[in-house]
N, C-alpha and C positions, 0 to 999 in steps of 0.2 A: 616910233620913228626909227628904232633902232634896227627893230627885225626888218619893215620896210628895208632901210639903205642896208642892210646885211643881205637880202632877196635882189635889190636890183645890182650890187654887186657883185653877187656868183652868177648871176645873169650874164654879167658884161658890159650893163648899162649905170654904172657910177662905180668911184670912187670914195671907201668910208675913210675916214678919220677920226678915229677918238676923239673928243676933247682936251683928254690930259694929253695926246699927243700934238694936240694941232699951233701951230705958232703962224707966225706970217710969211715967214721962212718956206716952212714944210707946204703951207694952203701954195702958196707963189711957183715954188718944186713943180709941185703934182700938175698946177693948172698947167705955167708952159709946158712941160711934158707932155702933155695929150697937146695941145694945140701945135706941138712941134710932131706930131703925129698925126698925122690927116686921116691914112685908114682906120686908126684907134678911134679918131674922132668920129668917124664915119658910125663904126660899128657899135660905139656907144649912143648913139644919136636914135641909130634904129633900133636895138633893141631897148631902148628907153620910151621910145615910142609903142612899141610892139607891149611892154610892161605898162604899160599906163593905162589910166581911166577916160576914155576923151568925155568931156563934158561932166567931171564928177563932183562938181561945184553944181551943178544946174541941178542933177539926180541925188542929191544931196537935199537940196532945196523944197524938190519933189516930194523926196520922202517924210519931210517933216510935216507940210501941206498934208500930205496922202493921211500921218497920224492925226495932225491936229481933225480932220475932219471925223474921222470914224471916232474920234469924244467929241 
């Protein structure tokens, strides 16, 4: 999970937060701040999109099928 949200980060496409740093305070910070930021919001939305997997629940699924069969 870590390197994930470490990769869509330097991307552009999230926000990390440690654990040891996170409180309800800091999570509350960061959220308004992008929602008080519309083009941030924008630019993170797309390249969040552009990093993802569409359907990687389904090819997931797939793949398991695909093993279970060849045993």
């Amino acid at each position: 999970q870590g390197i994930n949200a470490k990769i869509f980060e330097r991307e552009g496409a999230a926000i990390s937060i440690l654990e040891k740093d996170l409180s309800d305070v800091k999570l509350a910070r960061v959220f308004l701040d992008i929602l008080e930021d519309k083009n941030r919001l924008e630019i993170m939305s797309k390249k969040s999109r552009e990093l993802g997997n569409e359907n990687s629940a389904r090819k997931i699924v797939d793949y398991i099928f695909d093993c279970i069969k060849k045993n």
